[in-house]
SEKOL-819093 format. One record per residue (C-alpha): residue in three letters; x, y, z. Coordinates in steps of 0.02 Angstrom, whole numbers, plus 50000, padded with zeros to 5 digits. Layout:
residues N
ALAXYZ/...
***
This chain:
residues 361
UNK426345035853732/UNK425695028953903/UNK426625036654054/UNK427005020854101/UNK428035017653947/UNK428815034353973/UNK429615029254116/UNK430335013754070/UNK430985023153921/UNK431795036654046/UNK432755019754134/UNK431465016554278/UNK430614999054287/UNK428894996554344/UNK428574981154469/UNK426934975354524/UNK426974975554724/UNK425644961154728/UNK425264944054661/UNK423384933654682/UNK423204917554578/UNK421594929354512/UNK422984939454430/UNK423584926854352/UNK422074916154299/UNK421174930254248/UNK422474937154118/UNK422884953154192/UNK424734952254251/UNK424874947054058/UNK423984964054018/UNK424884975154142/UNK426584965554062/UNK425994970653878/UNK424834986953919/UNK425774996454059/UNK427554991054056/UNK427634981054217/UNK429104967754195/UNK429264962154364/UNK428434958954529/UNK428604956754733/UNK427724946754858/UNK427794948055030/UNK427014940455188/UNK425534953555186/UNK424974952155022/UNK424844930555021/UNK423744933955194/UNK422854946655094/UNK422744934854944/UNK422274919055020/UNK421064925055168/UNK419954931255013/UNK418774922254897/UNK419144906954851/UNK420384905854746/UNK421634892854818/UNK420474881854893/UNK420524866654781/UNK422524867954791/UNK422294869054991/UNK421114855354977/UNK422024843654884/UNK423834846854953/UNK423174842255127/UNK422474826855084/UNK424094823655018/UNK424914827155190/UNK425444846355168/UNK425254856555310/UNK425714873455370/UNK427264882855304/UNK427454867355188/UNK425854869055116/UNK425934888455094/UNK427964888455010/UNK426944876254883/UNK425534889154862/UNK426724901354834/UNK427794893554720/UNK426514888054610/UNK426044907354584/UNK427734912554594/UNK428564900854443/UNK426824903454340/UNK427324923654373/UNK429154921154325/UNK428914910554165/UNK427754924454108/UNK429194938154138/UNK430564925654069/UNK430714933453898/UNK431014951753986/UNK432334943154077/UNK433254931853939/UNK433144951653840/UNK433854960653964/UNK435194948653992/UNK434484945154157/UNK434234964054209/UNK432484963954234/UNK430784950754237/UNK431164946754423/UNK429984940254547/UNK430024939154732/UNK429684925854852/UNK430284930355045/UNK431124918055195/UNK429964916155335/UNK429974932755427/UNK430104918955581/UNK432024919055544/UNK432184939755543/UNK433494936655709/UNK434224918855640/UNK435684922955522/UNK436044902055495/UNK434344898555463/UNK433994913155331/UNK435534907255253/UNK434934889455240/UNK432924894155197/UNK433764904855037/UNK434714893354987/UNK433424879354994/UNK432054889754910/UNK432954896054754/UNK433414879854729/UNK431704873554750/UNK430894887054627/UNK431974879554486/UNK431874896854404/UNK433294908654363/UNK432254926554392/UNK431564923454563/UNK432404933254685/UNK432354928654885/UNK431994941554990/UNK432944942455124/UNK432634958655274/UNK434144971655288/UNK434114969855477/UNK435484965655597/UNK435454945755576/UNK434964947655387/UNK436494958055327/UNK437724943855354/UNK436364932055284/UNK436354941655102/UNK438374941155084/UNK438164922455099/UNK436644920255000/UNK437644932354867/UNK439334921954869/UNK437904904754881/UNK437444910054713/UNK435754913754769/UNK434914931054687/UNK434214941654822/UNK433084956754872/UNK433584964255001/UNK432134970455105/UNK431474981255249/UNK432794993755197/UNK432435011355266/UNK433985024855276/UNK435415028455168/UNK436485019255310/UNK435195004355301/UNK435315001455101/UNK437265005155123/UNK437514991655261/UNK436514980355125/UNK437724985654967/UNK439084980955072/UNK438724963155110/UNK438174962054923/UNK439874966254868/UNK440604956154995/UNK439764941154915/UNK440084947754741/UNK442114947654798/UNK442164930754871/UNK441394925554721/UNK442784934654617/UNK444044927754742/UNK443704908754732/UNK443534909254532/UNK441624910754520/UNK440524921554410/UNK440244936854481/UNK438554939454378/UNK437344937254554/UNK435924950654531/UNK434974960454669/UNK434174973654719/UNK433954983854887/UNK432304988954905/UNK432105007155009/UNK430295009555077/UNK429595026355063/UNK427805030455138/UNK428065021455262/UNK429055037355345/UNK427765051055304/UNK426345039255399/UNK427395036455545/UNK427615055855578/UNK425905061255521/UNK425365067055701/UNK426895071955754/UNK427445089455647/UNK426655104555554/UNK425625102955422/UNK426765107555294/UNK428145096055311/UNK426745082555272/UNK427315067555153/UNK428865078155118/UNK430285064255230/UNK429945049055150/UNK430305058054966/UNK431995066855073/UNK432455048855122/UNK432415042054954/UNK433405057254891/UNK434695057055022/UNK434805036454981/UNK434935038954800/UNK436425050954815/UNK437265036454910/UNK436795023854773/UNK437555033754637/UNK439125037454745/UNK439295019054764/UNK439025015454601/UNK440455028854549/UNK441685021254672/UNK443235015554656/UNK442854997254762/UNK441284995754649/UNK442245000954455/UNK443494987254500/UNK441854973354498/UNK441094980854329/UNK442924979154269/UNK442984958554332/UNK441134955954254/UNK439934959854434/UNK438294967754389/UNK437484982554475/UNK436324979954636/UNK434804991254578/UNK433975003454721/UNK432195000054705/UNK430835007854801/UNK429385000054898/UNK427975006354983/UNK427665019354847/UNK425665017954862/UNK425305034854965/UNK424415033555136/UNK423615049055167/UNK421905053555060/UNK422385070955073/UNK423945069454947/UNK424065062554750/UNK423795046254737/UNK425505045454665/UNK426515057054760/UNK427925042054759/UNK427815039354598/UNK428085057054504/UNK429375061254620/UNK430605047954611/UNK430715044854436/UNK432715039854411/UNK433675029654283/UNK434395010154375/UNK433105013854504/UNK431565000454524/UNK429745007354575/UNK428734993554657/UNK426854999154630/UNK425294992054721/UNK424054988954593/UNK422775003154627/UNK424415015054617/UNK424925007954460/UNK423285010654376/UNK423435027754437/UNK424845031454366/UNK424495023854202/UNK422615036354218/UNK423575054254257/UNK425455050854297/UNK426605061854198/UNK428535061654166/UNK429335075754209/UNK431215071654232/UNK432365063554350/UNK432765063354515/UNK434575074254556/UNK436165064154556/UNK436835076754722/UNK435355071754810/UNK434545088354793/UNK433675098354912/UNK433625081655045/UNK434765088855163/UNK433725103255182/UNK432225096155220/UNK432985083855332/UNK433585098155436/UNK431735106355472/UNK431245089455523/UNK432665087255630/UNK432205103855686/UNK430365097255753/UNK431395083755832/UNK431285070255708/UNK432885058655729/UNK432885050855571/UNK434315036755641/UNK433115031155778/UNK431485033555660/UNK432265021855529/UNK432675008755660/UNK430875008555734/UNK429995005855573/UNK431104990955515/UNK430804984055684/UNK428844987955664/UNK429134983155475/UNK429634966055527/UNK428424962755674/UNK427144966955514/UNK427584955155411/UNK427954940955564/UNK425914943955615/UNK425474943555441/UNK426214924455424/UNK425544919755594/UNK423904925955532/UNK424214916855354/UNK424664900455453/UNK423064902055538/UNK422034904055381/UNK422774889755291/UNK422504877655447/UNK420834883055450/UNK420454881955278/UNK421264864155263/UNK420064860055414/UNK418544864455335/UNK418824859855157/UNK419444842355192/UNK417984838455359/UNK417204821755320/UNK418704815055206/
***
């Protein structure tokens, strides 16, 4: 049996962290949906740059869709959405046999909106309505704005992803305003069945600190991070606030974990991988990870309900003066500068390739 398959057996899903019109076109997202056990995927700002800056995939559809008039964020949310629905109807029998549990994709609000609560809340609404497809999810960022933009996406009806999540406090501030939403539902006689995850990213710690500590604490706080988070998530999960929405029909938001593709050549290529295998957890893979993992990945149990040794580990790093409150702040801050370049620099592309392709019509 292929690891992969072992750990969707052992209650972990596998999502692709990337999506290229090649992937679909081609017939591989079909493969890695039958072969590898992938039934989901996530987009994000970076990889659509990534995606349409190369080859050539998209440029008839840029073509054509500005000599119909499209421009700009227009014309990309229509790029996107024609990958994004083609993605979802090819996951849609996961998701009508899970009941909705699984066979999500992901399609994020312009990162442009990370400080505007109103207009997050708006731009979700308006694109799951647009997608026309139940298992597309709308990303929206865990930061300061975003928080009380998911609890009215949530009670909106609107499935969402909560990204840019970093610290246990970050995905609890995010669980919060989901069950918020799910309670206002519950309150004004709607059903409480809105599903979502909270996505946690990992690597993104152990690259941020690389220069900064001793050699063997390397890659070891993103993994503590998780840990520490996935205590939380299980706590909530056990609570008393959260038994009373099972018992009124609410369904679970999952923890899922981005950034799992490891940055330093030094360590496994799927450090993130083997050690945060847990049941209800997602694992978003980048492709070259995923392929990994499907080459030399092996199951070897789950992660520790108590958070296991996390707290320790978080103490020798606050011992070399890592403040993992002020840390986790930076990089969603950084984390959302990242993704605001990457659509300037994806606006920019498509302007330019609308220029070029349609000179002399």
């Amino acid at each position: 049996m292929k690891s992969t398959q072992q750990l969707h057996n052992l209650g972990q899903r596998l999502w692709l962290d990337n999506i290229t019109r090649d992937l679909l076109t081609s017939g591989t997202l079909r493969r890695y949906i039958d072969e590898l056990s992938i039934t989901g995927l996530t987009s994000n700002p970076t990889i659509f740059d990534n995606a349409i800056n190369k080859g050539a995939f998209y440029d008839e559809s840029i073509r054509q869709k500005t000599v119909a008039g499209k421009s700009g964020e227009e014309l990309f949310l229509e790029l996107a959405l024609e990958d994004l629905t083609q993605a979802a109807d090819l996951f849609r029998p996961v998701h009508d046999a899970t009941g909705g549990v699984d066979g999500w994709v992901s399609l994020e609000v312009s990162p442009l909106l990370a400080d505007d609560t109103a207009g997050t809340i708006k731009a979700a609404i308006q694109l799951h309505a647009r997608a026309k497809r139940p298992n597309l999810f709308i990303k929206i960022p865990g930061t300061r704005a975003g928080i009380p933009a998911i609890e009215e996406a949530i009670f909106a009806g609107v499935p969402v992803n909560v990204t840019l999540l970093f610290s246990r406090e970050h995905y609890i501030a995010a669980a919060e305003a989901y069950m918020r939403g799910i309670e206002r539902r519950i309150a004004s006689g709607l059903d409480p069945v809105v599903h979502s995850v909270a996505s946690i990213f990992v690597s993104r710690w152990d690259a941020a600190i690389k220069e900064k500590i001793q050699p063997g604490l390397s890659n070891r706080l993103g993994i503590a991070i998780a840990m520490r988070t996935y205590k939380a998530y299980r706590d909530l999960l056990a609570s008393p606030r959260w038994q009373k929405l099972v018992n009124l029909g609410a369904r679970q938001q999952r923890l899922l974990w981005a950034s799992t593709g490891t940055k330093d050549p030094d360590a496994s290529d799927i450090l993130y991988v083997e050690a945060l295998m847990a049941p209800d957890t997602i694992n978003t893979l980048p492709e070259k990870t995923l392929l990994a993992f499907a080459d030399h990945g092996e199951v070897n149990g789950a992660l520790p309900v108590d958070g296991g040794y996390a707290e320790s580990v978080l103490a020798e790093f606050a011992e070399e003066g890592i403040n993992d409150e002020t840390l986790a702040a930076d990089l969603q801050r950084e984390g959302t500068e990242a993704f605001t370049k990457s659509w300037i620099d994806l606006m920019a592309c498509i302007k330019s390739k609308s220029d070029r392709l349609t000179k002399g019509n």
